[in-house]
C-alpha positions in Angstrom: 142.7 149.0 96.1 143.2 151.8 98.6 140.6 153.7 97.2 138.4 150.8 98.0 139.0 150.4 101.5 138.8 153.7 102.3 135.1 153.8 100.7 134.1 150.6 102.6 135.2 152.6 105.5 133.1 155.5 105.0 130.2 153.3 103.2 130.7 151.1 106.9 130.9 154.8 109.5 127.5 156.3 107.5 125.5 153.1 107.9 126.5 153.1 111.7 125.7 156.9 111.9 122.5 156.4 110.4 121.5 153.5 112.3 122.2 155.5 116.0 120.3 158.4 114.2 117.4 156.1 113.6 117.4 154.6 117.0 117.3 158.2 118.8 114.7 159.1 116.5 112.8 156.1 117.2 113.7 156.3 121.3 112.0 159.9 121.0 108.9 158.5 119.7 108.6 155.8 122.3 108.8 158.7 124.9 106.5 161.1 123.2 104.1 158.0 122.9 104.1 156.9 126.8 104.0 160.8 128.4 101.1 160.8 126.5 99.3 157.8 128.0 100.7 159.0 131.2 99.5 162.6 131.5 95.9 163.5 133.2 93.1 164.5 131.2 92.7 168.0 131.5 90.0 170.0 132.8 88.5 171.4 129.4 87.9 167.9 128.0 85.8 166.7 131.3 83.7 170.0 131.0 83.2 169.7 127.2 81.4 166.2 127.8 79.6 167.4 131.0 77.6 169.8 128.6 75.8 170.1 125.2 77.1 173.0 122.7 75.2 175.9 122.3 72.9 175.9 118.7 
């Protein structure tokens, strides 16, 4: 019966570890996704649309 409370335990403490894991994973995602809707357009990109490529 010990045996089996001690695997509960440590079934119970990985689940908790991976669900943290999975919610900084996913927090990193959400940041990553709104600098990038946040940051100017560069410089290159307006001048490539300004002009036709070369043949």
């Amino acid at each position: 019966m010990f045996a089996h409370e001690i695997a509960a335990t440590r079934r119970a403490d990985f689940i908790r570890q991976a669900d943290a894991y999975r919610q900084v994973q996913q927090a990193k995602k959400a940041r990553r996704g709104s600098a990038r809707g946040q940051e100017p357009a560069s410089a290159a990109r307006e001048d490539r649309n300004r002009f036709t490529a070369a043949a």
